[in-house]
N, C-alpha and C positions, 0 to 999 in steps of 0.2 A: 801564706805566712806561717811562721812556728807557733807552734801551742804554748812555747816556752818565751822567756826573756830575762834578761839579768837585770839582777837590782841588787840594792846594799843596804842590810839593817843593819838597826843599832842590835847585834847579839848580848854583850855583858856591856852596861856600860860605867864607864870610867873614865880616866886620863886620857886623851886624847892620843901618844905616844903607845900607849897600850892595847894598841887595835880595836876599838871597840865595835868598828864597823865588820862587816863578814860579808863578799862579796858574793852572790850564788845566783841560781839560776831557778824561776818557778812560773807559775802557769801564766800565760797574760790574761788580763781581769777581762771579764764578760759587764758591761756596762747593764743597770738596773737601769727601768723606770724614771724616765728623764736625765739621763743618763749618757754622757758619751764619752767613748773611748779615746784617750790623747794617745797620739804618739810622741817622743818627747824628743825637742829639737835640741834645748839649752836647759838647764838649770842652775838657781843662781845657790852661791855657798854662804847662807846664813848665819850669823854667830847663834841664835834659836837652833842651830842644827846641829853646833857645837856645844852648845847646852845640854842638848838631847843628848847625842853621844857622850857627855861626858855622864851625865846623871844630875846636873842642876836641875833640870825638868826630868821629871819620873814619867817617862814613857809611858803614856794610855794605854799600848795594846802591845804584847811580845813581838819581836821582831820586827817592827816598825818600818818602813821604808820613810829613812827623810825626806824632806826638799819640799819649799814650797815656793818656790820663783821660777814658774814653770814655762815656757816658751812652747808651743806642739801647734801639730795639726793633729783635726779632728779625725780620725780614723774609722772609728765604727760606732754606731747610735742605737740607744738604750730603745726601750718601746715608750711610745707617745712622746721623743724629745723630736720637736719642732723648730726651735731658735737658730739652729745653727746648719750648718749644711759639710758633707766629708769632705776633705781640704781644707777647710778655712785654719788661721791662723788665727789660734787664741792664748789668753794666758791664763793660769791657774795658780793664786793666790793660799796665802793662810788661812784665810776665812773658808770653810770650806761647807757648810750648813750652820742654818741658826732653825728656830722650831717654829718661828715666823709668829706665836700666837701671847708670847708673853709681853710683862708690861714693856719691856725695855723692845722688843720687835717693834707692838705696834705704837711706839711714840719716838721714830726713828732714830734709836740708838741700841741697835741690833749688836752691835759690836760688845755690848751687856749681858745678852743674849741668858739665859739661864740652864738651857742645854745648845750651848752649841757643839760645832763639831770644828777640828785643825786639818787643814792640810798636814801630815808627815807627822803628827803629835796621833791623833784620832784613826785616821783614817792613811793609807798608804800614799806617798807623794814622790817627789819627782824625781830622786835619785833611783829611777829604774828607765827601760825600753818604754812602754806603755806604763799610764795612769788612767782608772777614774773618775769625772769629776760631774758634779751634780750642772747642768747647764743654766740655772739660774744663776750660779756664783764662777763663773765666767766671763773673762772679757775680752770685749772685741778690741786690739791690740792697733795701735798709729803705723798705719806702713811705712813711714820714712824710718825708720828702726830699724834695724839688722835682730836679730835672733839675740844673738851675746848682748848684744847693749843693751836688750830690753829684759834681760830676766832678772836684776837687779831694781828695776823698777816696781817689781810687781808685791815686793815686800819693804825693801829697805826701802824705794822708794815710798812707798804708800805709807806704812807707818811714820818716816818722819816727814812726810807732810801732816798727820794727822798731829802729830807733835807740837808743827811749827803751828798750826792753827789754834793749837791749847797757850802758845803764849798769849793771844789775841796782842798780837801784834800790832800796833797802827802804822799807816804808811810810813815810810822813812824811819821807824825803831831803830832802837840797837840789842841787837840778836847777839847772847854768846852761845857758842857751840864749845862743848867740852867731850873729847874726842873725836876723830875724824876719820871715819872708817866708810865701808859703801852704802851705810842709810847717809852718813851726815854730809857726804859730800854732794848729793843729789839734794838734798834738805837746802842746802847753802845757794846751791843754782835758783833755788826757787825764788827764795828772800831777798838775795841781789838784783833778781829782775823785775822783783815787787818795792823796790827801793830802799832796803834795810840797809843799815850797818851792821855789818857781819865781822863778831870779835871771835876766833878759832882758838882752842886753849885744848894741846894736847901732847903727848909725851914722845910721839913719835916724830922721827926726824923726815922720812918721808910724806906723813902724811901731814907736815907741815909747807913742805915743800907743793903737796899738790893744792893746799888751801892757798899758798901765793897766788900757782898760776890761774885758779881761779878769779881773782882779783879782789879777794877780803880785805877788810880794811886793816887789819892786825891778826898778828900770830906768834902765840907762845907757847912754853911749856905748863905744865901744871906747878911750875914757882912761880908763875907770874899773872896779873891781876888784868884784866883787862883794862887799856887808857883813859874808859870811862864808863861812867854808872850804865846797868844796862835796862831797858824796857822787859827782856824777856830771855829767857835762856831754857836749851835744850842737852841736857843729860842722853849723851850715847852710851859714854864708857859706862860698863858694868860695876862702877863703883861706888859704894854706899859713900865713903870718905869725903867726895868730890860735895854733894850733896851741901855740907855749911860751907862751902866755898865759894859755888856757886851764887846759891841765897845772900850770900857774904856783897859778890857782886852787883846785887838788884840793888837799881834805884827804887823809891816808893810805890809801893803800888806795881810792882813785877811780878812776874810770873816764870818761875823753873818747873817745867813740864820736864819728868823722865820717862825717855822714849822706850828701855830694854823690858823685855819680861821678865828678866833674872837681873838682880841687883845686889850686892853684896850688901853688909847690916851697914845703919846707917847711924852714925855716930848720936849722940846725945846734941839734940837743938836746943839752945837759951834762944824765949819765946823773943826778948827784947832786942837783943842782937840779931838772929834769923828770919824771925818771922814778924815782927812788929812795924808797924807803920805798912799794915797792909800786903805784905810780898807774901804772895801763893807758893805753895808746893803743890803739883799735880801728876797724878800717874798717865800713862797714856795703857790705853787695854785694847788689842786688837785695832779693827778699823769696821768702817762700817764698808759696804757696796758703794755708796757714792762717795765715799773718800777716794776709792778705788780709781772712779769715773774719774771723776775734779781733780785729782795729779796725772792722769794721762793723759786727758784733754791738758794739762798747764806742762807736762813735759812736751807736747807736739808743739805749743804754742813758743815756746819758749829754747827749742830745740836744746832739752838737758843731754848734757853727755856723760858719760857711766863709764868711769876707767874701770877698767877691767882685766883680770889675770884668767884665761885661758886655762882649763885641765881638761885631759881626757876622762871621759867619763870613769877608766877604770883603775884615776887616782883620786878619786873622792877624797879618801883615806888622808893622805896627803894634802890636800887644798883643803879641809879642816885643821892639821896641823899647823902650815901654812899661817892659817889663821889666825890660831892660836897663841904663837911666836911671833904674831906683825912682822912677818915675812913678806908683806907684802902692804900697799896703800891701794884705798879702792876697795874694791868687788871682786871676787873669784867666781867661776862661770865653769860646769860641767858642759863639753861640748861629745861630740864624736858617741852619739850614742846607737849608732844602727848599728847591726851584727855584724 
């Protein structure tokens, strides 16, 4: 094997249009102390990743390699990692260490964490040849999944499950989705087959088109209101504005959980109209490990399917822009990464 391998930081970052990413070539990592070395089959293309590049999120560390919807096999093993074995097929997440000893670790909401550590934010992630990753925060991956369709799963999907568990939903609710991009489409598989009424409210025309063939109950644009009160609603779009609209839609005693890390300002809320008669606002932060677990066991269960847009590893570049512009409905998907 080469000493070397190609990956993509964020060099300056900015506009998305403006190259932010720098394509090159540097050592492959030598795995520490529990520790194994990915090779990287897939990666999925994050709006967090276009945050990162653009400068919404302020880059942890210079030169950053994004990506954290990582599909690989395991390649080479740190000293004393035992869990996993060379070949297996695992995936490597956002979550990428928590410190295991504070309040929020040891009372199972590590996702609180107080020093944790990101995939692709922290620590270097998947938009390169080899990764990295600690083998406790690892997972063992559903074989009826192909590579591409599962690296979507391992962020978008997992945080909007962890989303959709923040509306505390009751069986048969009624769910709006406001945007519909590759967390909310996988989100929406979920709640359909947990018995929800799924109301989809978003500005794009294909990605209205893909909530049809799912079979939602209704679909609009951001003029229009959902057909009726809702139990619980989940915030994708990165938009502050959406926020008293949303809230606007809860029946009594509802819940709008926002799924994004990065959200635009959020307009002035009147307590009586917004928030009174009980309707929550709530953020979602990370996830924990067993949010991880409980959507890949419910996407095997449940056989989710993950539309997916295809790029060569060595147009990252592009499959951010891509993104950017809703050039596309779904998931984008780094593939073709060996030399």
């Amino acid at each position: 094997m080469s000493s070397m391998m190609r990956a993509w930081v964020v060099a300056t970052p900015g506009p998305i249009d403006t190259k932010p990413l720098e394509f090159i070539e540097r050592p492959v990592p030598v795995p520490g102390p529990r520790e194994v070395r990915l090779r990287v089959l897939a990666c999925g293309v994050c709006r967090t990743d276009l945050h990162l590049a653009e400068g919404d999120l302020v880059p942890h560390r210079p030169r950053v390699v994004p990506g954290h919807e990582i599909v690989a096999v395991i390649d080479g093993m740190g000293p004393d990692s035992t869990e996993f074995r060379v070949g297996e097929r695992v995936g490597a997440a956002w979550l990428a260490r928590t410190c295991g000893v504070c309040r929020f670790c040891l009372s199972q909401r590590e996702n609180l964490c107080l020093e944790p550590t990101f995939t692709g934010w922290d620590v270097d992630g998947g938009y390169a040849t080899f990764v990295v990753a600690h083998e406790d925060f690892i997972y063992r991956l559903p074989e009826q999944f192909d590579d591409v369709s599962l690296a979507p799963l391992l962020c978008a999907g997992i945080i909007g499950y962890r989303a959709f568990r923040r509306t505390e939903l009751s069986a048969g609710g009624r769910l709006g989705i406001y945007g519909f991009g590759g967390s909310a489409h996988l989100t929406a598989q979920i709640a359909l087959a947990e018995g929800a009424r799924v109301h989809v409210i978003t500005r794009s025309a294909t990605s209205r088109d893909l909530a049809r063939t799912l079979g939602v109950t209704s679909v609009g644009d951001e003029n229009n209101s959902p057909p009726e009160p809702l139990d619980g609603a989940i915030l994708f779009a990165p938009v502050g504005s959406l926020v008293p609209t949303a809230l606007a839609a809860l029946d009594r005693g509802g819940v709008l959980a926002v799924a994004g890390i990065y959200l635009s300002d959020i307009p002035s809320l009147n307590y009586e109209d917004d928030l009174f008669q009980e309707r929550t606002l709530r953020s979602v932060t990370a996830n924990t490990r067993q949010d991880g677990r409980e959507f890949l066991e419910l996407a095997a269960q449940f056989n989710v399917k993950s539309t997916v847009h295809a790029y060569p590893f060595d147009q990252a570049d592009r499959a951010l822009s891509d993104l950017a512009h809703q050039r596309f409905s779904g998931a984008a998907v780094l593939v073709n990464f060996d030399r």
